[in-house]
N, C-alpha and C positions, 0 to 999 in steps of 0.2 A: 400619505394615504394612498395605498393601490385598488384604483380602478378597476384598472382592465385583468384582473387576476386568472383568466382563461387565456390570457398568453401564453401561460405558463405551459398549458397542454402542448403547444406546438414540438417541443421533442417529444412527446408519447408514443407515437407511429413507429420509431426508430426501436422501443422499447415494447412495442405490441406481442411479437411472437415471443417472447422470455416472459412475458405477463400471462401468455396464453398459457406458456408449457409446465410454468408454476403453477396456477389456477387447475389445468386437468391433473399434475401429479399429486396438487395439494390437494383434488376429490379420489383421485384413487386410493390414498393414503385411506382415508376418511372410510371408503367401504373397506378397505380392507383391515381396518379397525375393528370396521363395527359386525366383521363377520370371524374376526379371530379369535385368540384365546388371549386373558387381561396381557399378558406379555407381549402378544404382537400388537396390540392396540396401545400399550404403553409406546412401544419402540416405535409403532409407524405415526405418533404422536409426536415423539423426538423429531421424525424425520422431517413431518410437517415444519414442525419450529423451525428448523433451520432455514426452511424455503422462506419463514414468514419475515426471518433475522435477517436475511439477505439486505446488504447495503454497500454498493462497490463504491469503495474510498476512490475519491480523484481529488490530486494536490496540485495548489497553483501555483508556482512560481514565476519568479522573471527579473527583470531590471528594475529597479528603484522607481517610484513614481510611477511604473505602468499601467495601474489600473487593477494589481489585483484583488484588493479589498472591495472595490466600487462594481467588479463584475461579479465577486463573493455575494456581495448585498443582492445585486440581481438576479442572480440565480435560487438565492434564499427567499425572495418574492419581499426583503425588507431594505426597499434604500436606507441609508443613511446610519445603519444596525455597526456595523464594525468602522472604527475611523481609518480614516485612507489616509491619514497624516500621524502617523504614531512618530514618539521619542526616538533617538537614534539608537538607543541603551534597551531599547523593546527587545526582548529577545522570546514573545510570547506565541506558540504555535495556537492558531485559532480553527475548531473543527465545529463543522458548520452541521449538525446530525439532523438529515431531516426525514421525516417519519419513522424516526426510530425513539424508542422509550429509553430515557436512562436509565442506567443500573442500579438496582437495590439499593439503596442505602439509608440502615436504621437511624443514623445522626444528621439526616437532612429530609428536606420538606417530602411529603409523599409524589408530588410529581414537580421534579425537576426539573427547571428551563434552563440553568448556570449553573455549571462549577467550572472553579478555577480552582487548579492547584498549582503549590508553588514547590521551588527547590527544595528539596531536601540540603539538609547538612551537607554531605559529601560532595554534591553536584555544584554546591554552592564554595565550595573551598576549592574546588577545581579551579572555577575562575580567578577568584581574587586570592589564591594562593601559588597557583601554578602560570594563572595568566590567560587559560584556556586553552585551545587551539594552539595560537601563536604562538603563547609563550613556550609550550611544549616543542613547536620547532625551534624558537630561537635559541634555547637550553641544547638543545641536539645540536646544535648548527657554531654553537658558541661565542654565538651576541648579542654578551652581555649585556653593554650597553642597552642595548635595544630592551632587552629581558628587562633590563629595572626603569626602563622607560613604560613599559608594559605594566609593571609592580604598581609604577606612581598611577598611571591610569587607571587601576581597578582600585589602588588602596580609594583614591580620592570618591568614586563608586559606593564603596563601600559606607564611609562617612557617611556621605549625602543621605544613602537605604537608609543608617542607623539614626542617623536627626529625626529621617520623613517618619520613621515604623517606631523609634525611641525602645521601650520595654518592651513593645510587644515584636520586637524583631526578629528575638532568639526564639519564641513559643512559636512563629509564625512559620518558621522552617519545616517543609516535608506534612505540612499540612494541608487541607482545602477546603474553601467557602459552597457551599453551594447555595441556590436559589428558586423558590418555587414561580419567580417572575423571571420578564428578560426584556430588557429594553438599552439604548444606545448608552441610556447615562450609566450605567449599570457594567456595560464595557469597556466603556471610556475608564473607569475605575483601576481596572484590572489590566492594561493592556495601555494606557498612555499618563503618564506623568504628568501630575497639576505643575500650574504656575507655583511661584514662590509663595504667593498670598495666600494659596493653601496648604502650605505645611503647618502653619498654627494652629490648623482646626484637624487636623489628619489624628486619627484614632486606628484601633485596632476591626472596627466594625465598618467606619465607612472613609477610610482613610483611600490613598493613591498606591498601588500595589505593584508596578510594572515592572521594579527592578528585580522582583523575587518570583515574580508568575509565570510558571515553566508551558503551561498549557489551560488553553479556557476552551470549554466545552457545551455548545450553544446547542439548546433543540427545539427544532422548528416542526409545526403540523404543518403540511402543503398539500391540501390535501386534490392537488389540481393535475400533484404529479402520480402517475400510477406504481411510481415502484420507489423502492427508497435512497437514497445518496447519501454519502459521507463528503464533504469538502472542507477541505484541507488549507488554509490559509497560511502560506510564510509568511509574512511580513520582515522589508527589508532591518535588519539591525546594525551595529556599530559592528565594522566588519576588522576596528583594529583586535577584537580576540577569534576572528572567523566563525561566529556565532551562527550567523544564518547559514552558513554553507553546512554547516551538522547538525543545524535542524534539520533542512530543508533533505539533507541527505537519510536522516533518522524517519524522514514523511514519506519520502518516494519508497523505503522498501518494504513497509508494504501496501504501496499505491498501485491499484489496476491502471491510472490513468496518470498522466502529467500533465496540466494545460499549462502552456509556457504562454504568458502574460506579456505581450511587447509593447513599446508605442510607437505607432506609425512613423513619428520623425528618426526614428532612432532604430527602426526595427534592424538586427543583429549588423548595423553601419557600423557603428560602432561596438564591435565582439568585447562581449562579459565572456570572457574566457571560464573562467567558474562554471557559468551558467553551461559555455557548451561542453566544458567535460564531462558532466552531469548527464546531459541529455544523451551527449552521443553514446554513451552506456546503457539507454534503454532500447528495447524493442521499436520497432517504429510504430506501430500498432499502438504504442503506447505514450506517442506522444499526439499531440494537439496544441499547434500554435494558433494563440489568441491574439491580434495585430489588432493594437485597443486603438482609442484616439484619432479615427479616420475623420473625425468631426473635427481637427483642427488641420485639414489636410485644405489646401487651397483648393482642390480640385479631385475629388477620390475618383468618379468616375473616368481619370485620365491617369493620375498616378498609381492606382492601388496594381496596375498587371505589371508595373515597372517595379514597383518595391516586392511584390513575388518573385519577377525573376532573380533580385537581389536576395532576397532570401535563400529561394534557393541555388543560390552559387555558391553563399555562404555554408549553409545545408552540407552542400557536396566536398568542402573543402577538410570537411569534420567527417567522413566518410558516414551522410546520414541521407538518408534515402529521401529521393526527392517525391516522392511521391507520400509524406507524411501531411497529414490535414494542414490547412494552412487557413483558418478564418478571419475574417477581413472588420469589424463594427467599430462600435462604441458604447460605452458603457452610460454616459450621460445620455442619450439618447433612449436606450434602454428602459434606462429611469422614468424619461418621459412619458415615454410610451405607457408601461407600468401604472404612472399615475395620473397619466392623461392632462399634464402640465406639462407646460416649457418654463415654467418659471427657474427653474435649473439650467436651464440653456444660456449659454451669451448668445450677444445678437449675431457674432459670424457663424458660431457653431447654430444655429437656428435656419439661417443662410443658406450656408452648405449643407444642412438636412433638406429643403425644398430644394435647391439643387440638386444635388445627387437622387432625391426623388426622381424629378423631370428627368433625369436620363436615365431612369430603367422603366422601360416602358410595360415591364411585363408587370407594375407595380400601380399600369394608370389604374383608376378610379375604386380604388380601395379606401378604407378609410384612414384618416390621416394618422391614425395612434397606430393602425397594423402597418402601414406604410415605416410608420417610424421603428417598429420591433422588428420588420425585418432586416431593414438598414443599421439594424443596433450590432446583428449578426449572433445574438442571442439565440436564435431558433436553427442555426446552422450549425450553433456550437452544440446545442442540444442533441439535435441528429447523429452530431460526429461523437458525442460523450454514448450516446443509446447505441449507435452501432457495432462500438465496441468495448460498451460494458454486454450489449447481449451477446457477441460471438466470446468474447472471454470470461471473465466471472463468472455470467451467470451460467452460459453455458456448464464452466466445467463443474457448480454446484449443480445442476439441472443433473448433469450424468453422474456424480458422483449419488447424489440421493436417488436415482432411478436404479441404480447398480444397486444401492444397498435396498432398496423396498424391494425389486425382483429376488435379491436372495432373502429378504422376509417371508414375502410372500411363500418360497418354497420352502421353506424353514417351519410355514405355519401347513402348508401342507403334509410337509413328512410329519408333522407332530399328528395330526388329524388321522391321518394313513396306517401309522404304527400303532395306534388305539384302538386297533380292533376290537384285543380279548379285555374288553370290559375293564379297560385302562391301565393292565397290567404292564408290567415292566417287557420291552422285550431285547432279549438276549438273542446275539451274535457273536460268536467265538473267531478270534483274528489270530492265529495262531498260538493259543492260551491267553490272550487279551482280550479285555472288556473294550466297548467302543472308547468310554470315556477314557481310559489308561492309551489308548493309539492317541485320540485327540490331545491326551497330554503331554505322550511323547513327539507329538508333531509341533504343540509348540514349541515346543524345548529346541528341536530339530531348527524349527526357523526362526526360533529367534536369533541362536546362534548363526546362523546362515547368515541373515539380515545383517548382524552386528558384522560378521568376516566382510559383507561384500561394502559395507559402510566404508570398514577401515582401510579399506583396501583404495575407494573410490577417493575418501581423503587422502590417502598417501600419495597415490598418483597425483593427484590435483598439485599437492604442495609439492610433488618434486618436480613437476613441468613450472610451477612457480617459482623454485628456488632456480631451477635452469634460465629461467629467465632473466631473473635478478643478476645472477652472474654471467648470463652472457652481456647485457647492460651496463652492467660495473666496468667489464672491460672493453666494451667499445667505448665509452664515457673516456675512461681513465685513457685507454690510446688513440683520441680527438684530444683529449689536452697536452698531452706530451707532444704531439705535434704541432700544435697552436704553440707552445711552450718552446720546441725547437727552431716554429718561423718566425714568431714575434717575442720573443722572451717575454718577460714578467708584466711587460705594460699593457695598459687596457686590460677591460675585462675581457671574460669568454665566458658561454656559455653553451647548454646541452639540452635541446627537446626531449622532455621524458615520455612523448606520446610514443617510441616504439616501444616504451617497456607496458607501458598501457596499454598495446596492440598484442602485444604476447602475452600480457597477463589475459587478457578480454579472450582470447583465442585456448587456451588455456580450460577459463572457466567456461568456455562451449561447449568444450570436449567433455569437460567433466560433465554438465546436462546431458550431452546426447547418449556418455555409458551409463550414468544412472538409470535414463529412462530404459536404455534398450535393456540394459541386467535386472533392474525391479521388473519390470514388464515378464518377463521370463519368470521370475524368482516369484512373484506373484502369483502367476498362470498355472505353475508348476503347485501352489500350496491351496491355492482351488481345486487344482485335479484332486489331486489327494483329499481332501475335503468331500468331495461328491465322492470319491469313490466309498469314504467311511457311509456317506449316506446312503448310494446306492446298495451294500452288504446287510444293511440293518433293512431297509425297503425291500430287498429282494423284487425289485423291480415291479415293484408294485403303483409307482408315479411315472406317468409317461413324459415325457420330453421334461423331463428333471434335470437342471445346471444350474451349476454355483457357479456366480461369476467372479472376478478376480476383481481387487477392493481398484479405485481408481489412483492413479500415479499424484505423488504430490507434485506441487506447481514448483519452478526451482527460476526464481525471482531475478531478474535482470541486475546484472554486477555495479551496480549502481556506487559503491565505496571504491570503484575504482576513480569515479570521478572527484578524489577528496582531492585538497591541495598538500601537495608536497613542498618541501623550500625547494627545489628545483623550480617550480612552476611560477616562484615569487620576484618581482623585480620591484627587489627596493633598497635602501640606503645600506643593510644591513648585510644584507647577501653582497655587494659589492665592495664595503667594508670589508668584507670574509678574506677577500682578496690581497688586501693590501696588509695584511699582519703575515702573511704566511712569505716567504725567501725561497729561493731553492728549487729543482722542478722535481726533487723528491719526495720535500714536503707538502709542496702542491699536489702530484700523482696520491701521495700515499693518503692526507688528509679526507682528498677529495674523495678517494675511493669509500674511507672509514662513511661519508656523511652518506654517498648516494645509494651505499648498502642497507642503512638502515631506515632511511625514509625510501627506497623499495619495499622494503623489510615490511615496513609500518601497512602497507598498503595490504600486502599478502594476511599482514594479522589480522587487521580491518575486515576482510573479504570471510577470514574463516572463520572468525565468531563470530559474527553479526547476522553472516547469511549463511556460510555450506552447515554450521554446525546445527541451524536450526532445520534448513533441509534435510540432513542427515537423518536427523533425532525423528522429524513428521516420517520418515518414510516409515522407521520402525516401528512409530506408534500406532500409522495404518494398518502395517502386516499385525502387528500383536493383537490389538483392537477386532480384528477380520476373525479370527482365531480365539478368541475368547468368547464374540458371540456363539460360532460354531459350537465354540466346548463346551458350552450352557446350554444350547437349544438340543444337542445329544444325550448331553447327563441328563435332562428332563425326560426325555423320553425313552433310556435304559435303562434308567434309575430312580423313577416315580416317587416323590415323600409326599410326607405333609403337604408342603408347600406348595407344590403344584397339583395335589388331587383334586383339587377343585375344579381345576382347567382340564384335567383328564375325564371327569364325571360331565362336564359340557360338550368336549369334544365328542364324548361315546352320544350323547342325547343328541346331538346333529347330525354325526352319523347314522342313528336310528330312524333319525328323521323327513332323511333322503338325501340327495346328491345337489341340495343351494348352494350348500357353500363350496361344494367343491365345484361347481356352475363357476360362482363367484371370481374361487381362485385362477381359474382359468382365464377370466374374464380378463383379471385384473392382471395377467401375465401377457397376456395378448397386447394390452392396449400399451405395456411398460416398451413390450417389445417394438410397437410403432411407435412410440416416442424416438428410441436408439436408433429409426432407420432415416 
């Protein structure tokens, strides 16, 4: 039972001024709705939606047992909702959706608290066919051994699914349950594996699901908090097929945030190497370490600046900026607070909560549950989640819908404008072209443009990647032929692949910073032209008239650079590798064949997962930008049916004096102090 559920407010402050800037753009929208014509009040209705859809995804991961389900729960305002001890075989991504509505859907209840959906076929023969992950390097890597060691692991997986699920196994594939309740038994279902005494009652309706359920999808009302969130739960899995490392990777791109989940005894003391190639591939901005478990620390008010510094030494050694958030609680404690019991407490962690009280004095004589949520580090986590979900996210949806209602709004002006003669069509000749026939060959123009400067921005990319890969391959291969020259064939050797990860990271920077500076141009350049078609047809008849250029899309932190290679692997097999190969030709030439194509792997990883989908949003911006234009022109040089109605309103307003155009002015004014 939670209590104290206006704890929850304590991040809102962080999140005040993006509350604010949506609220006045979602009223400007609103008037200028309800002073346009049905078309601008459709679209400035879209625009609304968006502001209202808003919910910046933040994913948690971290080390095994850290805490990040149990801070999932608390930040959900529901202890005890997802289990903090799931199966090893769990391979379920858990998304915690709060204030937001699920999606449609005609074949489940009308309002949705659960769905889970499970593998599909293919996804599902991945594993226990291929092996997953793993098994995909040890097949590259060529051992075997290991590979059908891997086979008997997932065949015996497989068994087990087909006993628990029986008939309904096959039907169950690439399907999903969903649920108009939601509560802990309900996920415990879907996401952890019964005892053996209930495989004889497991059915298709409320059987144990976990070895098939790719994603479960939780939605919570909070209504404490002012804006909305997505959280993102990994949950550690059996990492002999690297399962959570490709979820966990498949969450962060497209995560605004990372909170990286530690526990105090442990914090990055001992390096999950995984964990830091991962992160030091994000923005810093975009991480958030969570240092769970101070409640079982002997002494926090003594030890917590000592295991900062350790952090960050660790931090600097992974070239990640030491100044990324660093929060220090507990999640049990959390709880307490929350629900205004210690009954969740043991008696040391109880202990060291009135301890570490007594030494923050700026904490005397509060009350003991707020004492306790601020010591949980809950409300510090929230600040640090709200300050930069508002300078990013929301932000750049703030500008981008203020870009697009500013060119509505003049969009709803020039229509108003050009309706003088009693809503007729009006005609401007472009050197024997109609307006609409220039707006068409302007898309044409840029689309093509758009597409050349794509292609272009991916070829570069991929040939400073393949320059990489092969300068890599041959420092690799001439470090082993010298290792090979001083110590011949005995012992192993090995090779850091962080500089190729350093030149690919460097690389994909380059390729963000020309995108932005060539769209930015290439943008700027298809709004002039744009206004200039408007100003030809106005004849200068709207004052301080601009069309702004659509906003740049976002180009996502290279995040698949952080995947595991067999270079990065130290285990039975990889040194195995060693001892079948003779020769320092066969070793040179081998070694060069594997570390080319698990380079290779990385580069492919990077370019379909993310440049290709960057690529495609930028063009969809510009096309998108460009077709409104060519619609709100043809309406107004080309008058039908369809819109006389909106031109017989516009003429009757302008009859009726200069409101709305008061209005638009109004509402262009205040778009413009938003921008400043």
């Amino acid at each position: 039972m939670v209590r104290n559920r206006d704890f929850l407010r304590s991040g809102n402050a962080a999140f005040a001024d993006l509350a604010k800037g949506f609220t006045d753009l979602s009223e400007m929208l609103d008037r200028l709705a309800s002073v346009g014509d049905d078309r601008t009040a459709a679209r400035a209705a879209g625009l609304k939606a968006r502001l209202e859809e808003f919910s910046a995804k933040i994913t948690l991961v971290g080390q095994v047992k850290a805490g990040k389900s149990a801070l999932s729960n608390i930040l959900a305002a529901s202890p005890g909702l997802l289990p903090s001890d799931v199966n090893p075989w769990t391979s379920v991504v858990t998304t915690l959706a709060i204030n937001t509505k699920a999606p449609a859907d005609a074949e489940g209840p009308a309002n949705t608290k659960a769905r889970f959906t499970f593998f599909n076929r293919d996804e599902w023969d991945n594993l226990v066919v291929g092996g997953g992950r793993l098994g995909e390097l040890a097949e590259r890597s060529g051992a075997q051994d290991e590979l059908a060691d891997i086979q008997r692991q997932v065949e015996a997986m497989r068994e087990a699914t087909k006993a628990r699920l029986g008939k309904h196994f096959e039907l169950l594939l690439g399907q999903n349950h969903a649920y108009g309740y939601l509560d802990a038994e309900l996920v415990e279902r879907y996401v952890c594996l019964g005892d053996d005494a209930d495989l004889r009652e497991t059915n298709a309706k409320t059987g144990r699901f976990a070895d098939i359920t790719k994603s479960a999808e939780l939605y919570l009302d909070i209504p404490e908090y002012d804006v909305s969130l997505t959280l993102c739960d990994t949950p550690g899995v059996n990492d002999t097929f690297m399962m959570r490392e490709q979820i966990t990777l498949r969450s962060l791109r497209g995560s605004e945030l990372c909170v990286v989940v530690l526990s105090a005894h442990q914090a990055l003391s001992t390096v999950d190497m995984a964990l830091m190639r991962i992160i030091s591939n994000l923005e810093n901005r975009q991480i958030i370490l969570f240092i769970n478990r101070v409640d079982e620390l002997n002494n926090p008010a003594a030890q917590i600046d000592e295991i900062r510094s350790g952090i960050q030494a660790t931090l600097a050694k992974f070239h990640i900026a030491s100044d990324v958030a660093i929060v220090f609680g507990s999640a049990k404690w959390g709880e307490a607070a929350l629900t205004g019991s210690r009954e969740g407490l043991t008696v040391d962690s109880a202990r060291t909560l009135d301890a570490y009280a007594a030494a923050r004095p700026e904490l005397a004589g509060r009350d003991e549950w707020e004492t306790a949520w601020n010591l949980s580090g809950v409300p510090a986590l929230m600040t640090a989640i709200g300050e930069r979900v508002s300078e990013g996210a929301g932000r750049r949806l703030l500008e981008r819908v203020r870009r697009n209602a500013r060119n509505l709004t003049n969009e709803a002006r020039a229509t108003l404008v050009a309706r003088r003669a009693d809503g007729g069509a009006v005609s401007v000749d472009f050197a024997g072209h109609s307006a609409s026939a220039v707006m068409t060959q302007l898309g044409a123009k840029y689309e093509a443009d758009v597409a050349t400067l794509c292609q272009q921005l991916r070829d570069d990319l991929m040939q400073r990647m393949e320059t990489s890969e092969s300068g890599f391959v041959k420092r690799a291969t001439d470090s082993l032929i010298d290792h090979l020259e001083r110590h011949g064939e005995s012992g192993t050797w090995q090779y850091d692949p962080t500089g190729l990860r350093v030149l690919q990271r460097a690389a994909y920077l380059s390729f963000a910073r020309a995108l932005s500076a060539r769209l930015t141009k290439l943008y700027e350049d298809a709004a002039r032209h744009v206004e200039a078609v408007y100003a030809a047809i106005l004849s200068g008849g709207v004052a301080d008239f601009r069309i702004e250029p659509p906003h740049l899309p976002r180009v996502p932190a290279p995040v698949g650079l952080g995947k595991t290679i067999a270079l990065d692997l130290q285990s039975t097999w990889w040194r195995r590798w060693w001892q079948k190969r003779r020769g320092y030709e066969a070793f040179a030439k081998d070694y060069a064949h594997l570390i080319r194509a698990e380079a290779h792997s990385i580069t492919r990883d990077l370019e379909e997962n993310q440049v290709a989908a960057v690529l495609e949003n930028a063009r969809s911006i510009l096309r998108e930008f460009l077709k409104e234009h060519q619609e709100t022109i043809r309406r107004i040089t080309q008058p039908d049916a369809g819109n006389a109605e909106d031109a017989r309103k516009a003429l009757e307003v302008l009859q009726s004096g200069n409101d709305t155009t008061t209005a638009f002015g109004e509402i262009l004014r205040g778009l413009d102090e938003m921008a400043a």
